[in-house]
C-alpha positions in Angstrom: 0.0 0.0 0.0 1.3 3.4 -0.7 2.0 5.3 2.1 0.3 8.6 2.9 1.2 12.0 3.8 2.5 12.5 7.5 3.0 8.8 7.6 6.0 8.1 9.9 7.3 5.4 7.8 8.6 8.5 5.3 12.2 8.6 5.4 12.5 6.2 8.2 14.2 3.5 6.2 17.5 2.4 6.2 19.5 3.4 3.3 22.1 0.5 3.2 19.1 -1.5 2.9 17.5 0.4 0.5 20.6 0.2 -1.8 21.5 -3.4 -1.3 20.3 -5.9 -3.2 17.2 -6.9 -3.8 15.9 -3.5 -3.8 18.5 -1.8 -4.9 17.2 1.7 -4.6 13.9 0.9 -6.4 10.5 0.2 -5.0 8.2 -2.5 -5.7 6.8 -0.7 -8.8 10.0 0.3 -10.0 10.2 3.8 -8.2 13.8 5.5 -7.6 14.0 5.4 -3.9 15.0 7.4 -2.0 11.6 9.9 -3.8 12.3 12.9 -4.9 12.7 15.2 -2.9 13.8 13.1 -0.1 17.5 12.4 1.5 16.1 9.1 2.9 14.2 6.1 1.8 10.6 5.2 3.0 10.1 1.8 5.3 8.1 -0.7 3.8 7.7 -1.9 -0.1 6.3 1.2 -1.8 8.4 4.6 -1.7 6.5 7.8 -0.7 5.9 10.2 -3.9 3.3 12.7 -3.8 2.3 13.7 -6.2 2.7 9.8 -6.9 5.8 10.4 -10.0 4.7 9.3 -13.5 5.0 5.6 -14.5 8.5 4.6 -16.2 8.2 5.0 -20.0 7.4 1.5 -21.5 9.5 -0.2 -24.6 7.6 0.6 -27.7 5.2 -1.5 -29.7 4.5 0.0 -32.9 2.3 -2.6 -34.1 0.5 -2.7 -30.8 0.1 -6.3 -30.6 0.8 -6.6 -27.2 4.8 -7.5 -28.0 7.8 -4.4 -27.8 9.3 -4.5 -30.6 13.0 -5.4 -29.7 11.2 -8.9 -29.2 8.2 -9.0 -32.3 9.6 -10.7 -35.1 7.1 -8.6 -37.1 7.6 -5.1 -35.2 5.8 -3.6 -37.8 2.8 -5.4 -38.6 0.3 -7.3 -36.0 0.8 -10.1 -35.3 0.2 -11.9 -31.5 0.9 -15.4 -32.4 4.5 -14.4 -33.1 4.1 -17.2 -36.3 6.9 -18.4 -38.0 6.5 -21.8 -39.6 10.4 -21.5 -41.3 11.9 -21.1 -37.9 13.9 -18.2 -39.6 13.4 -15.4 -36.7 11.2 -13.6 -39.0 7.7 -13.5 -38.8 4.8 -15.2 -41.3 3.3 -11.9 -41.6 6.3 -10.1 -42.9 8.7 -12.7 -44.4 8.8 -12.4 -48.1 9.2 -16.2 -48.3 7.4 -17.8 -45.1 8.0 -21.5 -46.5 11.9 -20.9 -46.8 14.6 -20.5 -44.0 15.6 -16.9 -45.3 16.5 -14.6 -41.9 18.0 -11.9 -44.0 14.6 -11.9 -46.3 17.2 -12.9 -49.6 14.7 -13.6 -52.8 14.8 -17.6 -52.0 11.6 -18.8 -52.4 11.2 -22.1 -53.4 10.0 -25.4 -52.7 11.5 -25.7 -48.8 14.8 -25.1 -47.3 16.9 -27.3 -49.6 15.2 -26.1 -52.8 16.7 -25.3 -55.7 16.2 -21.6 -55.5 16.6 -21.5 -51.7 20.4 -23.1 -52.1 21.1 -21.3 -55.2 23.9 -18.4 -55.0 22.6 -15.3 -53.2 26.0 -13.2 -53.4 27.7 -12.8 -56.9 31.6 -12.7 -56.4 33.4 -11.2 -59.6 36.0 -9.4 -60.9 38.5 -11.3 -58.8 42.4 -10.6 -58.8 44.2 -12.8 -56.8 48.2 -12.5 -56.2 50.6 -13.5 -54.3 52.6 -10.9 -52.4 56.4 -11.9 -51.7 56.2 -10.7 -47.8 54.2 -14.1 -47.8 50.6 -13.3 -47.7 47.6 -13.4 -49.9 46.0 -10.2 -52.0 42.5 -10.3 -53.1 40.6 -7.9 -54.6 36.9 -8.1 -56.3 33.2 -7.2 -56.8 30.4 -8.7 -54.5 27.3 -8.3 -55.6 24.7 -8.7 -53.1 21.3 -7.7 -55.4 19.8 -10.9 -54.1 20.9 -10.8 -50.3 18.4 -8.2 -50.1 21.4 -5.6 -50.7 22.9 -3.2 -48.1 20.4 -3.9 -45.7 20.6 -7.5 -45.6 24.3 -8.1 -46.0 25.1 -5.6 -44.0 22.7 -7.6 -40.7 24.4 -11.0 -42.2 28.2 -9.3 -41.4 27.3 -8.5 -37.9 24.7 -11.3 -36.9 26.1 -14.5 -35.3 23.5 -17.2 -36.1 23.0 -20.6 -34.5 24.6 -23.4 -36.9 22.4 -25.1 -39.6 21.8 -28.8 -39.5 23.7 -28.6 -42.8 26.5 -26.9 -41.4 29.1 -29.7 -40.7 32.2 -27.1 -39.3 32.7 -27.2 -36.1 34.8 -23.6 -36.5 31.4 -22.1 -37.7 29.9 -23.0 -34.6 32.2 -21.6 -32.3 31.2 -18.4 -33.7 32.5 -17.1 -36.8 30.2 -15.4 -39.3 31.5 -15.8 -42.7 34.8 -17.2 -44.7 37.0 -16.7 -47.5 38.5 -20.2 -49.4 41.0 -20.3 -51.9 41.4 -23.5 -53.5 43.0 -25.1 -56.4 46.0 -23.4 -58.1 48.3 -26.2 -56.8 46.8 -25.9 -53.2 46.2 -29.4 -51.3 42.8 -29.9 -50.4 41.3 -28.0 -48.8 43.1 -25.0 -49.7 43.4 -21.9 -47.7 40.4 -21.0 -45.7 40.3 -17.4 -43.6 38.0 -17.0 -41.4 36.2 -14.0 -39.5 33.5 -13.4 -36.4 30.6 -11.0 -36.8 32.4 -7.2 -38.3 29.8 -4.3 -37.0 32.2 -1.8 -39.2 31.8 -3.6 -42.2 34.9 -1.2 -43.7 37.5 -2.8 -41.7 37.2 -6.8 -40.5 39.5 -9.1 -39.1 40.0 -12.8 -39.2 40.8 -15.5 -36.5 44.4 -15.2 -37.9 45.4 -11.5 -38.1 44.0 -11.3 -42.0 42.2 -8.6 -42.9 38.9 -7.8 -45.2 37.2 -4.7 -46.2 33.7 -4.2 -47.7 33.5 -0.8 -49.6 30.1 0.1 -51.3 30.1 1.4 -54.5 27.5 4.5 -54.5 24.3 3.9 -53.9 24.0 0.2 -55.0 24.2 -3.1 -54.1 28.3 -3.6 -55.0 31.2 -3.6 -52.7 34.8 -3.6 -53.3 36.5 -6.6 -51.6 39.7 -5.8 -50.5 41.6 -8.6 -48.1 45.2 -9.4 -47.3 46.1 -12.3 -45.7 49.5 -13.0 -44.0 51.3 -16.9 -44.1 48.5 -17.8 -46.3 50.6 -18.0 -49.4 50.4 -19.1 -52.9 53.2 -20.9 -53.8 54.4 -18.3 -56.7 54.1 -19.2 -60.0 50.4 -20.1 -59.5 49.7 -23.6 -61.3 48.0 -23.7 -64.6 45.5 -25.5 -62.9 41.9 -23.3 -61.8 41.6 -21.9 -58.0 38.4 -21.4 -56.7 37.7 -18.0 -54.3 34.7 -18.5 -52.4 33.0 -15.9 -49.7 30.4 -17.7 -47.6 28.5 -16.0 -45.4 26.9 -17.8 -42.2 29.0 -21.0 -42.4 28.1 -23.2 -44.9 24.5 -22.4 -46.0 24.8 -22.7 -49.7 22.5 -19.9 -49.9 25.1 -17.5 -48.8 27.9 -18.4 -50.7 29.5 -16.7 -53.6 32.1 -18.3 -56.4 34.6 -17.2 -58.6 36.7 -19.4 -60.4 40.1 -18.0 -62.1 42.0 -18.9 -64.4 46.1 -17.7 -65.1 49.4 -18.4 -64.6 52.3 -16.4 -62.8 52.1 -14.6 -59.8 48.2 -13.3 -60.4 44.5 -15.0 -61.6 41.8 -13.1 -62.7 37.9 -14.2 -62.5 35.6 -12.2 -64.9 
């Protein structure tokens, strides 16, 4: 019960209490105590304010269905139930493909998870130029074309969002909570190649792998394209490259074939191009 004016419980508490945990200097309906106004707290549960203070601002719901919307996987559209038959965080409501596991809403809607179109390439890598530096590290430069990742927006979430690992995903490094790789294969390289690999990057600008390497995302005006710029150290191309193809692949959220992009270059000496 809230306590009145002239009550002698006002300011008759004790303040180490009051501080300590469990209260903690708030009262049972989430009051500062001591009240404004006061230099002591009040003895019982609730702290004296009169007038009584305004309640504490509540976490918005813009769809007002009754969920804030830090926690509605539909914040802008109603919907209670919280549905999601794909399991992909995003609600039925809103996703653009609500048979299909797509949490970054990527065009992939198809026939179920492993569909055709939902494991087809989501993220174009072109325009590769691979070299080999003689300070012993790897130079990669290219053109990633996110169009169907849902663009800035969604790669941009993918970068900096740790997701649980996928049935599919058989590496145990992707589990321990690395967010995307870079693989380069082939060109003389024993299986499995080279394979860098990098946590969630909030900058997007400047990343850095598990092993001191280094990759950069630069957007190219106001479209969907980024520059990839990475240098890796000790992850070297024996120099000349072989005749033989190497493989660059960026895969995004472990190894989801839906986030993958490939570039396959062809060249001899110290260099390969993919067009």
């Amino acid at each position: 019960m809230a306590l009145l004016p002239g009550s002698p419980a006002i300011d008759a508490g004790d303040d180490a209490v009051c501080a300590a945990a469990p209260v903690n200097s708030i009262d049972q309906r989430g009051f500062a105590r001591p009240g404004v106004g006061h230099a002591h707290c009040s003895i019982g549960a609730f702290e004296f304010y009169f007038p009584p203070p305004p309640p504490p601002p509540q976490p918005p719901d813009t769809d007002r269905d009754g969920i804030i919307d830090d926690l509605d996987n539909c914040p802008n559209d109603f919907n209670p139930d919280q549905a999601d038959k794909d399991g992909d965080g995003v609600g039925d409501v809103c996703d653009n493909c609500p048979d299909d596991f797509n949490p970054f809403q990527a065009d992939v809607c198809g026939a179920g998870k492993d569909s055709a179109a939902a494991t087809s390439s989501a993220l174009t890598l072109k325009r590769v130029r691979l070299k080999t530096v003689p300070s012993g590290s790897i130079s990669l430069t290219g053109t990633l074309d996110t169009t169907q990742y849902g663009g800035l927006d969604g790669f941009v979430k993918a970068l900096r969002t740790r997701l649980p690992a996928d049935a599919r995903t058989a590496s145990v490094t992707f589990r321990q909570g690395n967010v995307f790789a870079v693989n380069v294969s082939g060109a003389g390289l024993a299986a499995p190649g080279q394979s860098m690999l990098f946590p969630a990057c909030v900058s997007v600008v400047g990343c850095l792998g598990t092993n001191a390497e280094s990759i950069s995302f630069w957007r190219k005006g106001a479209t969907n394209l980024f520059r990839v710029d990475l240098r890796a150290q000790g992850k070297t191309l024996p120099p000349p490259l072989s005749s033989a193809a190497a493989s660059i692949t960026l895969s995004l959220g472990g190894t989801d074939d839906v986030d993958q992009a490939n570039c396959r270059a062809f060249g001899r000496g110290k260099s390969a191009t993919c067009r």
